[in-house]
N, C-alpha and C positions, 0 to 999 in steps of 0.2 A: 377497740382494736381487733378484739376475738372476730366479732363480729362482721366487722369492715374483711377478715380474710376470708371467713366464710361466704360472706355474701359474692366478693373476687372469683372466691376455686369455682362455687354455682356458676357463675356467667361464663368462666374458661368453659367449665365441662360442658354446660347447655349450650355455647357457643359450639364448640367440636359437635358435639350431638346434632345440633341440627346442619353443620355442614354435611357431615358424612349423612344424614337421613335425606339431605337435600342432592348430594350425588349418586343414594343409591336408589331414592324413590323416582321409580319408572313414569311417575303421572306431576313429576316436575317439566316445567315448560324446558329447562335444557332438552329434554332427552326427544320432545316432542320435535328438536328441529333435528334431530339425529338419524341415520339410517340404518338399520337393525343391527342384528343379530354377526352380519358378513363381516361388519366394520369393526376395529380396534378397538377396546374398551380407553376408557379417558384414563380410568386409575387400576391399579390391579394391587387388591393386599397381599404380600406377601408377609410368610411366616417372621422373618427376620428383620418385620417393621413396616410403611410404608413406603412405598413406590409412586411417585406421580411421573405418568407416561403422556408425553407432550403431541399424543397421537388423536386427539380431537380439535386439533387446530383449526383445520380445515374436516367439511362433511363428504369429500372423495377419498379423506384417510381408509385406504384398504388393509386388512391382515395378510400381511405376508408369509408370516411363518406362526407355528404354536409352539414348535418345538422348545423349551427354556430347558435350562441346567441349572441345578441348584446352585450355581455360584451364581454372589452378586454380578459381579461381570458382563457374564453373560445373559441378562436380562432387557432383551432389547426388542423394542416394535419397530416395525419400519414402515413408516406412510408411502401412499404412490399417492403422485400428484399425473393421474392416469393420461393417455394419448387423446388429443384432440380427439371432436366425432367430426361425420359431416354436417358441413353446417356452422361449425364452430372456426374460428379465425384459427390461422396457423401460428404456433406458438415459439417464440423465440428465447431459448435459455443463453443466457451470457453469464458466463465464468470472471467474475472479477470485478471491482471499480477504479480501476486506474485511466492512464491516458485514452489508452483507444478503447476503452467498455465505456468509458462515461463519454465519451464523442461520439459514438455509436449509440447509445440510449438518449441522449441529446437530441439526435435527430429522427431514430425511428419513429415511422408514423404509425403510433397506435391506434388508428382508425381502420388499420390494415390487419396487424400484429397484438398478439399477445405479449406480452413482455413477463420474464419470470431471470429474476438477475439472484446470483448466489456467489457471497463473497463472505471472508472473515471478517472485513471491516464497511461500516454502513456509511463513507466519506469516501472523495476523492481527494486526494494529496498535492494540492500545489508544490511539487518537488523545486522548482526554483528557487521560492520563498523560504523552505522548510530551514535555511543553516541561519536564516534572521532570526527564527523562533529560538533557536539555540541560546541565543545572548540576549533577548529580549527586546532586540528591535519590533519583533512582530511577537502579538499573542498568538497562541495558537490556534483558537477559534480562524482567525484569519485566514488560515492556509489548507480548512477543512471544508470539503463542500458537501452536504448531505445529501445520500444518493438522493430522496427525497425532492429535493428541490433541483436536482440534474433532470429526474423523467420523472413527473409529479402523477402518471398513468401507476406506477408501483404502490402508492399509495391511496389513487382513487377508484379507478377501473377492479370489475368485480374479479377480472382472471386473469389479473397481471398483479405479480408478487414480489417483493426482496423475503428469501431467505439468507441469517446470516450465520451464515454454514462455510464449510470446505468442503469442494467436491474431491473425493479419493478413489473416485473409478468414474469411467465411462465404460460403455455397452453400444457399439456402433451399430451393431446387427441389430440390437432392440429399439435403436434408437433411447438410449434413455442414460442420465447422468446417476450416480451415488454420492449421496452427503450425508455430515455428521454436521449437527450444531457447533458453533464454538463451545466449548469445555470453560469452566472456572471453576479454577482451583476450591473456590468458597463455597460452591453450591451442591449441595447435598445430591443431589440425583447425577445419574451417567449421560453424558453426551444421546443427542436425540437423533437416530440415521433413519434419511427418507431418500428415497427417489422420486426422480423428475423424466418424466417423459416427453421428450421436445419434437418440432418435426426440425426447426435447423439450430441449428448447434455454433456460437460462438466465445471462444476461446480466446481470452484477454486475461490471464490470471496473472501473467507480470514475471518477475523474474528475481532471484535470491543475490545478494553479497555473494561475490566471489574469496572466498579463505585461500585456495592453492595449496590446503591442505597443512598451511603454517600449524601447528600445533599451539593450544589456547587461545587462539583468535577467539571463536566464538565463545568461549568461558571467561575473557577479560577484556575485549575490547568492544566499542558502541558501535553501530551502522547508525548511518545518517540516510532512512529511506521511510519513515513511518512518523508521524506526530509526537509516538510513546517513545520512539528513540530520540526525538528532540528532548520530549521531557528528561528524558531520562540522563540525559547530557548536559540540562542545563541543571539539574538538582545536583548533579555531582559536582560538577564547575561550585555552583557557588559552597554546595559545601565543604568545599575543600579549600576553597576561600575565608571561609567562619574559623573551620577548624584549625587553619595554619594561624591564626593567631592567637591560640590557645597558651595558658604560661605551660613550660616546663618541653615545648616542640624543639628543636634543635634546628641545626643551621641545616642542617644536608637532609631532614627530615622537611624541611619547609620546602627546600630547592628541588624535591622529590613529591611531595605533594601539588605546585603549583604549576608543575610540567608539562603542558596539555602538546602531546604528540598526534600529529596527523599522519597516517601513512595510504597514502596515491595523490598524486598531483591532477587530475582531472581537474574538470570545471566543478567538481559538488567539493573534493580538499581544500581546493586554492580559495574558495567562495565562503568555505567555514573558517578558515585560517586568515583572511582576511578580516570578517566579522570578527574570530576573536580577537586579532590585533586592536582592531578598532575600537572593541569595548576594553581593551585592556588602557590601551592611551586615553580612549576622553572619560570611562567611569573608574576603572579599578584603581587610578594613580588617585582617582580624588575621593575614593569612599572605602577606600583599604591604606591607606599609606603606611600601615605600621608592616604591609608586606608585601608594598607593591614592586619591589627591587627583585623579587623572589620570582617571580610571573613571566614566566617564557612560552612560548611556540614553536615547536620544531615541526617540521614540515619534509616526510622522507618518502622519495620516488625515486624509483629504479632507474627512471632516464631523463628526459627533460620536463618540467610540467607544461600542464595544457600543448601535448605533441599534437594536437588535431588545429592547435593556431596557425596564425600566421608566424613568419621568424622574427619579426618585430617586435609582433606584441607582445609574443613567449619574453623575450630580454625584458621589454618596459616591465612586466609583470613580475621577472625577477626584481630586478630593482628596488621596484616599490617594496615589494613583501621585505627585503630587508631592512631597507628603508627605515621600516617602522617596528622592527624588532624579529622578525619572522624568520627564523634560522633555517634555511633548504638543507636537505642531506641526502646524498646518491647514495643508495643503497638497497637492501633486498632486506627483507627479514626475517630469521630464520625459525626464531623461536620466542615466543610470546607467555611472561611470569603476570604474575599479580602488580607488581610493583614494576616491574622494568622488563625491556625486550631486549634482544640479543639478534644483531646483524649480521649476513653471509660473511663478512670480515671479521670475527668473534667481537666485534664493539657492544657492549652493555648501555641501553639507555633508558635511565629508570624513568618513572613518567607517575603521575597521577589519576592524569582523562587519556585515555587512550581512543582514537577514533578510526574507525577502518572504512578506508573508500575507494577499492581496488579495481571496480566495478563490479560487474552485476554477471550470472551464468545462468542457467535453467535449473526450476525448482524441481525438488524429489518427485514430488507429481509430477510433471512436465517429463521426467525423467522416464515414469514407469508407465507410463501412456502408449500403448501398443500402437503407434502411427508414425509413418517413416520421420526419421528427424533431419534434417538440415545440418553443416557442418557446424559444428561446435554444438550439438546437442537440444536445437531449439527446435521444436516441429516445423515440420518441412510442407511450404503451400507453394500453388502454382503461382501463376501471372494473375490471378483474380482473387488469389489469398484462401483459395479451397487448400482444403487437405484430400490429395489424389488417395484412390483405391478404396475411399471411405465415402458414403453419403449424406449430404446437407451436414458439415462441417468446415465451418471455418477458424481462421487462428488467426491472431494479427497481437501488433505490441512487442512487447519485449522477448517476449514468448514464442515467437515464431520467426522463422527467415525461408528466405529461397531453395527450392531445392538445386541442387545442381546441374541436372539438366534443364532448368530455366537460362542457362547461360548469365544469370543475376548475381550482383553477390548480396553476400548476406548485409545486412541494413544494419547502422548502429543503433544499442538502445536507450534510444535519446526520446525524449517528449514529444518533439515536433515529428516525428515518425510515426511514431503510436499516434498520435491526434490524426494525421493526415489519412496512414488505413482509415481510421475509425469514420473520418468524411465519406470515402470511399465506399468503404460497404454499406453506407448507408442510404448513397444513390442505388449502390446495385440493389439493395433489398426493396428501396422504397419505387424505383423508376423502371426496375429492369422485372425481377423476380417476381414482382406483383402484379406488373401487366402482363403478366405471363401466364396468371396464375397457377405460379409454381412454388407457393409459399408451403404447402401442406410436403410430407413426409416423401420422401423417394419420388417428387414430381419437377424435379430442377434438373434431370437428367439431359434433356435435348434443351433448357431453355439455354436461351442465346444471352450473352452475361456483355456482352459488350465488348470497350475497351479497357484494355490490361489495366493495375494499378501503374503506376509510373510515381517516383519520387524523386524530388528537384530539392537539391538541401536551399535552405533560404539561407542559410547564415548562422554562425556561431554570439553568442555572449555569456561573459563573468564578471562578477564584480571582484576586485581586490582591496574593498575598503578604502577607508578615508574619501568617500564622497568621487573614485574613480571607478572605469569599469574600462572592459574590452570591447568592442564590436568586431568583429571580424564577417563580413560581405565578400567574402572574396569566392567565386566561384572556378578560380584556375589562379596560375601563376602569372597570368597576366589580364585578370580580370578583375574585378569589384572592387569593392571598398572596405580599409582597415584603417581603425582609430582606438585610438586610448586618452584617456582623462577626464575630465569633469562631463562633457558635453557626451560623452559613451555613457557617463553613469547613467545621464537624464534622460538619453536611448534608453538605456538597459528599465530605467524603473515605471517609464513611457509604456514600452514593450509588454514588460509584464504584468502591467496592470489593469492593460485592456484585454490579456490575457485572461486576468481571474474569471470565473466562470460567473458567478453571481452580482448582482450590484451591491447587493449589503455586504459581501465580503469587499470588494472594491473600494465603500465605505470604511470598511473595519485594517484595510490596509491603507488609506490614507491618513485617516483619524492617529492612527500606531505612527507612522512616518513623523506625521507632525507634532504627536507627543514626544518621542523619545527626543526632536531636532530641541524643543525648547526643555523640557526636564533632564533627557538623558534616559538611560535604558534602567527599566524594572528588575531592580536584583534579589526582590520579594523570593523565596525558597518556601514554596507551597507543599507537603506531602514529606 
């Protein structure tokens, strides 16, 4: 035993020994592909322990500054991922992977372009899908599409990159963006900030929960706009389901735990409230029954739901949801506890899952971005989705709208909007910009950019559960086509499935469809 530790502590220490001899010896092959002296060291010891600096990533890592402070803190290098030369393709940084960044990288021609995409998250979000994952119609893998397999140039091409960062400043006069890595909580070093030098600049970072400034929203209730807030909605749901059948729980303790409240009636409320309905009737009466009498829905908006329907189908839509348990409630809310909310009317309504889907407003960044903004606080682009008074910057998605003297109004932030720019600028970069060549840095100034973006809504759809859904075609009040029921549903699941972006996801949403039709939905609580 002595022995066996001894021989152990030798291999730790001679292990650390030759790593550290292996990153400080100068006649190791790392350092021979390294470039001197000017560039960022990889590790720096400091007194108060090690430091590993994520600044040999790449070999155009430059030292920005030397200046450090003896706080941890402030211990930081920042790489440049330096400006094109002559010679070198023109380089395209994109903010984001949502609707119009992954429509846009989809189609740019990297034969032309650089691509350098920087986002916090490395997937696109099938937001349609996203309230099935909630109840286990759909896994989640499902409705995640790896930027990776969006523009497959990020992962093969030698000068096109995903960093998965947040950008926290732009520099228009420098042309050049500022990021920090994502941060975890777990990991022993500090967040890693570089910059990026672009010559055009696109702006898709998406857009935040609107609170309205309710008090506790965001300290107790779920958004329903990212994969981890499904997760996170669906480990609460069922453990609150496990735990109400605990001995020694009370009656008004159970009827308070199994209370899942929705508040906005949009199409993403009425489409989770529906789902839940649905897994409450066909799984929770038949694999909870000692509490399935306790299991409610309330569903609270300010005015009518789904106001953007037709007036038909808004009614049919009421109906059903009560139909099958779905309790509506007009209201406002004014103030948001741990356990229960409090109405503009002083009504108390305790809850268990609490979900917030008010819609969506411009994020902190979006916010402190010195470029004119649009009414309601979203950056402001012309008729070609430029950002005026600044160069080779554009914005599109949920992120941006019209300025006002475009005579335009501002566009809802719906999917098929963001998809449809994302089409868009990708003719003008691939068709217009580049036979121009005007792809390189302040060279797009006289190019001729064509015709304006133009958007034509196609049409609305929702599901409400139980195998129905909405269509709404209708392009005026006395134009197109509006249905509800079974045959809308098989529109709606039609629709969005030639939607998904991938075939193996496509796969992975049909495979889940026809599992849950014959099993029934996965109430497995993972984490």
């Amino acid at each position: 035993m002595a022995l066996a530790r001894i021989s152990r502590n030798w291999k730790q220490s001679s292990g650390t020994y030759a790593i550290n001899r292996y990153i400080t010896n100068k006649d190791a092959p790392f350092y021979n592909n390294v470039e001197p002296v000017t560039q960022v060291d990889h590790m720096k010891f400091e007194s108060w322990g090690t430091q590993a600096i994520q600044g040999y990533r790449f070999g155009h890592a430059e030292r920005v500054t030397e200046d450090y402070s003896d706080t941890k803190t402030d211990k930081f290098r920042y790489g440049n991922l330096e400006a094109t030369k002559a010679g070198d393709k023109p380089r395209v940084v994109v903010l984001g992977t949502g609707w119009a960044a992954c429509r846009f990288l989809k189609g740019i021609d990297t034969s032309i372009y650089d691509i350098v995409c920087i986002s916090p998250r490395n997937h696109m979000v099938f937001t349609p899908l996203l309230a099935s994952t909630c109840v286990g119609t759909l896994e989640f893998r499902s409705v995640a599409e790896p930027i990776g397999r969006v523009q497959s140039a990020l992962a093969k091409d030698p000068n096109s990159y995903f960093y998965l960062a947040s950008c926290t400043a732009v520099d228009t006069d420098k042309h050049e963006v500022y990021c920090e890595t994502v941060s975890d909580n777990e990991l022993l070093y500090e967040p890693y900030r570089f910059k990026v030098a672009y010559d055009k600049l696109v702006i898709a970072s998406g857009s935040e929960p609107l609170t309205f400034g309710v008090k506790g929203v965001k300290e107790h209730a779920y958004f329903l706009r990212e994969v981890s807030h499904a997760q996170e909605i669906r480990k609460k749901l069922l453990l609150n389901l496990m735990l109400s059948e605990t001995p020694g729980i009370s009656e008004e303790e159970k009827e308070q735990m199994l209370h899942c409240v929705v508040i906005g009636g949009g199409p993403t409320g009425v489409e989770f409230s529906g789902e839940l309905s649905d897994f409450i009737v066909r799984d929770v009466y038949q694999r909870y029954q000692h509490v399935k009498n306790y299991v409610c829905v309330t569903l609270i908006e300010a005015n009518e739901i789904l106001s953007s329907f037709d007036a038909g189908l808004r009614q049919y839509a009421t109906k059903h949801l009560t139909k099958y348990g779905v309790r509506l409630v007009r209201g406002v809310v004014k103030e948001v506890h741990s356990k229960k909310l409090i109405l503009n009317d002083g009504s108390v309504v305790p809850y268990g899952l609490l979900v917030w889907s008010t819609g969506v407003g411009p994020s902190e960044f979006i916010k402190q971005l010195k470029l004119p903004k649009s009414p309601g606080g979203r950056i402001g682009v012309d008729e070609w989705l430029r950002v005026p008074s600044v160069e080779d910057v554009f914005a599109l998605g949920d992120c941006a709208g019209f300025l006002e003297h475009t005579g335009r109004p501002v566009l809802p932030a719906l999917a098929q909007v963001a998809e449809r720019q994302g089409k868009y600028l990708v003719e003008l970069f691939n068709k217009k910009i580049a036979k121009q060549n005007a792809g390189k840095a302040c060279s797009a100034n006289d190019a001729s950019l064509g015709d304006p973006f133009v958007y034509k809504h196609l049409g609305s759809m929702a599901s409400v559960g139980r195998y129905k859904a909405l269509v709404d075609l209708t392009q005026s009040k006395n134009k197109g086509v509006s249905m509800a029921g079974f045959v809308s549903w098989l529109i709606w699941r039609s629709a969005y499935l030639t939607r998904v972006l991938s075939w193996r996801n496509r796969l992975y949403v049909m495979i889940n469809w026809a599992t849950t039709l014959v099993f029934g939905r996965d109430n497995t609580r993972i984490g």
